[in-house]
C-alpha positions as CSV (number, residue, x, y, z in Angstrom):
1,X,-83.3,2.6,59.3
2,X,-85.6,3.8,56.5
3,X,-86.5,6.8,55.5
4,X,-89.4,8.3,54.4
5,X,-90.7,11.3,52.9
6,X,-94.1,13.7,53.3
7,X,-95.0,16.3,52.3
8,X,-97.5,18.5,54.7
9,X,-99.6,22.0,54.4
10,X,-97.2,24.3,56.1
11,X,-100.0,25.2,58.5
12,X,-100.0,21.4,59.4
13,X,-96.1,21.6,59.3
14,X,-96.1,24.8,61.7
15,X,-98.3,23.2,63.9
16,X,-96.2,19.9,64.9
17,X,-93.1,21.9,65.1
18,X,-94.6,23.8,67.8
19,X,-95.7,20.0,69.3
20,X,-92.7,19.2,69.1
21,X,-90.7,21.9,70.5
22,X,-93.3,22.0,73.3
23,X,-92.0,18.3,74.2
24,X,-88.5,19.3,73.8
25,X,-88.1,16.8,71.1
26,X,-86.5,17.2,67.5
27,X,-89.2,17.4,65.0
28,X,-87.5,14.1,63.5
29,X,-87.9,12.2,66.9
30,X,-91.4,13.8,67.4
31,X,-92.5,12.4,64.0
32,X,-91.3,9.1,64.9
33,X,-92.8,8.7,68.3
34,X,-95.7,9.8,66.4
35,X,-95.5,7.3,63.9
36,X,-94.7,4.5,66.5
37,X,-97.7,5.3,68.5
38,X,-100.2,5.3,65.5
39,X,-98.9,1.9,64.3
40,X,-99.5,0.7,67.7
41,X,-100.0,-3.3,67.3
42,X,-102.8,-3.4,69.6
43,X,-104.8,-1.1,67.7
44,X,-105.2,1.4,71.0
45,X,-106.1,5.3,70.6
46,X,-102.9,6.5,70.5
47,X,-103.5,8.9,73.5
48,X,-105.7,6.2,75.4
49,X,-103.5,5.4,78.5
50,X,-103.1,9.0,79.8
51,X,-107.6,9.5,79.3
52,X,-108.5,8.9,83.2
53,X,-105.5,11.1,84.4
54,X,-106.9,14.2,81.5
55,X,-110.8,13.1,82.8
56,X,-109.5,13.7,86.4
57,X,-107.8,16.5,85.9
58,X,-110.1,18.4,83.8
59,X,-112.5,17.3,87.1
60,X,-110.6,19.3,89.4
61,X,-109.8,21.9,87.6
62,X,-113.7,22.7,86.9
63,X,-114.1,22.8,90.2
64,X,-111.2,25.1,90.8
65,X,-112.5,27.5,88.1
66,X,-116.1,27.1,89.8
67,X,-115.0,28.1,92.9
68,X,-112.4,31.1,91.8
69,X,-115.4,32.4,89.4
70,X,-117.8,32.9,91.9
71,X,-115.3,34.4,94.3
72,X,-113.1,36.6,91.8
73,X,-114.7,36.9,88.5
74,X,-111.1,38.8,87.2
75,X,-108.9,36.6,88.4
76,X,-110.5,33.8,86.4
77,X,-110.9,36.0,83.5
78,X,-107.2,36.6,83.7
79,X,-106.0,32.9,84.6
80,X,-108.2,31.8,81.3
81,X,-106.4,34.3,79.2
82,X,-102.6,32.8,81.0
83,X,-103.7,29.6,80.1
84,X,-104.8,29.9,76.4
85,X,-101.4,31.6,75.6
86,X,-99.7,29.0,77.1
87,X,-101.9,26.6,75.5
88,X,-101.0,28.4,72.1
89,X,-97.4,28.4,73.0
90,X,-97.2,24.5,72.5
91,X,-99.5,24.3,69.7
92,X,-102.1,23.0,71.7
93,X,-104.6,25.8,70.6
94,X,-105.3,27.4,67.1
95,X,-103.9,30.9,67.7
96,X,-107.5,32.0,65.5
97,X,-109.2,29.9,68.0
98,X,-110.9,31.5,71.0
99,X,-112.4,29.4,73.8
C-alpha cells in the first residue's frame, strides 16, 4: 500500500472527521473510500447511484412537511430544528449555516 500525504484547512479537516465519524468509519478508511469513489473508472458522480432514492425521498418528505405545516405549524417548526442538529451532528450542515 502507498501512502500519501495532504495537508487540509482545519475547517476542511474538522469537517470530514465529523463525515466520518457519522459513518462510523476511521477517518483513514473514510479518506480512502473517498478516494476510491472519486477515481471511479467510469467517470460517474461519485454520489450518482443513490440520486433517485435522495429525489424520492426528499419527495415524500415535502409532502410530509406540507401536510404537518398546515395542521401543526409548531410541530414542524420543532421537527426542522431536530433535524438540522442532527444534520450538524454528522457534518452534514455548516453549524453557521441556517436553513
Amino acid at each position: 500500500m502507498v501512502r500519501i500525504s495532504v495537508r487540509v484547512e482545519a475547517a476542511l479537516y474538522e469537517r470530514l472527521h465529523k463525515r466520518a465519524s457519522g459513518a462510523e468509519l476511521s477517518f483513514s478508511a473514510f479518506i480512502r473510500s473517498v478516494l476510491e469513489q472519486a477515481a471511479d473508472p467510469g467517470g460517474r458522480y461519485i454520489y450518482s447511484s443513490q440520486d433517485e432514492i435522495l429525489a424520492t425521498c426528499i419527495q415524500i418528505l415535502s409532502i410530509l412537511a406540507t401536510s404537518v405545516g398546515n395542521r401543526a405549524p409548531d410541530t414542524l417548526a420543532k421537527g426542522m430544528e431536530e433535524a438540522k442538529n442532527l444534520l450538524r451532528q454528522r457534518g452534514l450542515l455548516d453549524p453557521e449555516q441556517d436553513i
